[in-house]
N, C-alpha and C positions, 0 to 999 in steps of 0.2 A: 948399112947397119949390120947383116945379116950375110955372112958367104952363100948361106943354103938352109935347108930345112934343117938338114942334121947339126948345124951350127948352131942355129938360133933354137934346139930343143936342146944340146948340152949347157947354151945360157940361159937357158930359161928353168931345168934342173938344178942350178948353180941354187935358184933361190929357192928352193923349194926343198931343200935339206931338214927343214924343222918339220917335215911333214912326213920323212922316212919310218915306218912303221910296220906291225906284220899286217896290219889289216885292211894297207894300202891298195888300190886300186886304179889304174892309168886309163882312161879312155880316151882315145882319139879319135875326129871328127875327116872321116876321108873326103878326099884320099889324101891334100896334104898334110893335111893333122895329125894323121896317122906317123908318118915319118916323124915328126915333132913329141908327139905321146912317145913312141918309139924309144929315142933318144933319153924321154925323161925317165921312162920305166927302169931300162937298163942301170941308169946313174945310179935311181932309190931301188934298185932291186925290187920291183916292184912288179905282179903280173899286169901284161896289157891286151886292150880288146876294142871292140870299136863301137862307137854308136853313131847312126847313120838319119841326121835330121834330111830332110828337102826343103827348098825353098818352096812356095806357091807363088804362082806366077799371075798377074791382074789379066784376065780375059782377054784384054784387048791388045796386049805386047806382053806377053809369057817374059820375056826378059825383066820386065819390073818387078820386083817381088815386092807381094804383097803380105806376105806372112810366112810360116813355115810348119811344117808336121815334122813330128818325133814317130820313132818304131810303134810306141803302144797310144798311137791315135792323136795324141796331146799335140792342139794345134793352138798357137801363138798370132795375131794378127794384128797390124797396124790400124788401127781402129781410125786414126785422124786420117791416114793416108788414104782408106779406103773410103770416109765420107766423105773426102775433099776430090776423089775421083769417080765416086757415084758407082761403087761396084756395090751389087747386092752381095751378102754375105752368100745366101742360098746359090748362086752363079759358081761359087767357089770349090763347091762339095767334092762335083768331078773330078776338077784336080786332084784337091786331095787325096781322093780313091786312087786315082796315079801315082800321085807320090809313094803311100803309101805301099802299092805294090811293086814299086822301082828300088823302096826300101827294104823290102822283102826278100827281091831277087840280090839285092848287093849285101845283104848280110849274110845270105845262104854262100855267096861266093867266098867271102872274104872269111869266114867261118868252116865254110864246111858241114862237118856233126856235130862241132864241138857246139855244149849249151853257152849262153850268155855269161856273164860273169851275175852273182847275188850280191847290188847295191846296199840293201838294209843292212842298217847296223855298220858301214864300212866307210872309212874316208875315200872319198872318190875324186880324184882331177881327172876334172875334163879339159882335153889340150887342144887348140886348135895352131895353123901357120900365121894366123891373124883373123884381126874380125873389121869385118866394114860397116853393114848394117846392124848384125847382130842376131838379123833372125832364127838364124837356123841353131846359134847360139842358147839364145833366150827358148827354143823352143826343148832344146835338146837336158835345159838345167831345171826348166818343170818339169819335162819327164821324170829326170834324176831322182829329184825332188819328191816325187809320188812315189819314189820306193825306199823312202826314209832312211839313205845313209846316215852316217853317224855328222862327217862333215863333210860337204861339197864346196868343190875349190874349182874356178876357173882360173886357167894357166894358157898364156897366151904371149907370143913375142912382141907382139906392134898390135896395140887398137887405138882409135882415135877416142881421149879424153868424157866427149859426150857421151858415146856409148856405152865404155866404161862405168859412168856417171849411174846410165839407164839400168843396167844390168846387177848393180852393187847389191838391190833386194832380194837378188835372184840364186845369190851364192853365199856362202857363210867366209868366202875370202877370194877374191883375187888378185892374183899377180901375173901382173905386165911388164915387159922388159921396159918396151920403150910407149909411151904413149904421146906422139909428138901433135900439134895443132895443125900442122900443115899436110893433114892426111886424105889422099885422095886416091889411092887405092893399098892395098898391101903389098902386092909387086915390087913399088914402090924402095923398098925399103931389103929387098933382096937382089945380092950379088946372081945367083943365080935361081930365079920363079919358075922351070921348066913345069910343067904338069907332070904331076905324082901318075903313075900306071895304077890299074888293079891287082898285078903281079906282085907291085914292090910290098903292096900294103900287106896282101897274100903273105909273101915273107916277113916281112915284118911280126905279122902275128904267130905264125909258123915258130920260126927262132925264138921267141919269147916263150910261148908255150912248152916247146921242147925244156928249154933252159929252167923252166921253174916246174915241167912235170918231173925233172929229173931231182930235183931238190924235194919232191915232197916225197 
C-alpha cells in the first residue's frame, strides 16, 4: 500500500489540505510517526514536534500491553483486558513510573532545549505510521485533549476499522488512508517497515524548526 513512511505521510497530507492554517500544529508519535508528521507538516507548512506516549506492559509478559502513559501522566487502560487477565491495577504503577521516565529521557533527546509546542486554542494533528491497538494512541489524544486545542485531528495511514470505531470519541476528526478488515499488523501494508532511528527523528524536527524559525 505504502513504499515507506515518507510515502504514506505525503498521502496521507494529500487529505488533510482542508486543515492548512496559521494556527496549525503537527505532532508525531516516534520514532515512526515522526517521519509521517514530518512529511505532513512540510506539505501544510505547518510546525512540527513530537509527543512521546509508552505502552505499559501486563506484569507477567511486558510484551502484552495493557494500557499506555502520555508525557503529563494521563494513563489509558484496557479495563476488560486487564479484568479478564487478573492484573491489579496497583501492580501497574511501577511501570508507569518507567514509562514515564523513558518518556522524559526521549523527549529531552529528540528536543534538546527547545520548549514543547502550546496545544490550547490550536488545531492539532496527531500523526502516527499506523495504529494496531491503539493504545498509545488513545492515550496520547486525552492528553491532547487536557490542553484544550481548538481542534484535534488524528491522522493515520492504515488502522484497522475497529479501532478506528473506538477512538472516533476521542478526536474531533480523523482520517485514515486505508483502513482495511484484514489487519494484522502495520508492517503489513509497507513496501519498506525498516525501524525509524532516534537520529532521523532528531533531524526531522531539527529541519522543521529551522524552516519555520526562519519564517517568523
Amino acid at each position: 500500500m505504502f513504499a515507506d513512511r515518507r510515502d504514506a505521510g505525503r498521502r496521507l497530507a494529500a487529505r488533510l489540505q482542508h486543515l492548512q492554517k496559521p494556527d496549525l500544529i503537527v505532532l508525531g508519535i516516534p520514532r515512526g510517526g515522526a517521519i509521517v508528521a514530518a512529511e505532513v507538516a512540510a506539505f501544510l507548512d505547518a510546525p512540527l514536534d513530537v509527543i512521546v506516549p509508552r505502552k505499559i506492559g501486563a506484569p507477567f509478559n511486558p510484551e502484552m500491553a495493557v494500557g499506555a502513559v502520555a508525557p503529563d501522566g494521563t494513563v489509558f487502560y484496557d479495563e476488560t483486558l486487564i479484568r479478564d487477565t487478573g492484573i491489579e491495577r496497583q501492580g501497574l504503577e511501577r511501570q508507569v513510573a518507567r514509562e514515564l521516565r523513558e518518556i522524559r529521557r526521549r523527549l529531552s533527546l529528540y528536543r534538546g532545549d527547545r520548549p514543547g509546542p502550546e496545544s490550547r486554542g490550536h488545531t492539532v494533528i496527531l500523526a502516527d505510521d499506523g495504529i494496531a491497538t491503539g493504545y498509545t494512541v488513545q492515550a496520547a489524544l486525552r492528553s491532547l485533549r487536557r490542553q484544550q486545542p481548538f481542534r484535534l485531528v488524528l491522522a493515520v495511514p492504515v488502522a484497522p476499522p475497529d479501532v478506528i470505531s473506538r477512538l472516533q470519541p476521542e478526536a474531533d476528526e480523523i482520517v485514515c488512508v486505508f483502513a482495511p478488515s484484514d489487519f494484522y499488523a502495520v508492517g503489513q501494508f509497507y513496501g519498506d517497515f525498516r525501524q525509524t532511528s532516534d537520529q532521523e527523528v532528531i533531524d526531522a524536527l531539527a529541519y522543521n524548526h529551522v524552516i519555520h524559525k526562519g519564517q517568523s
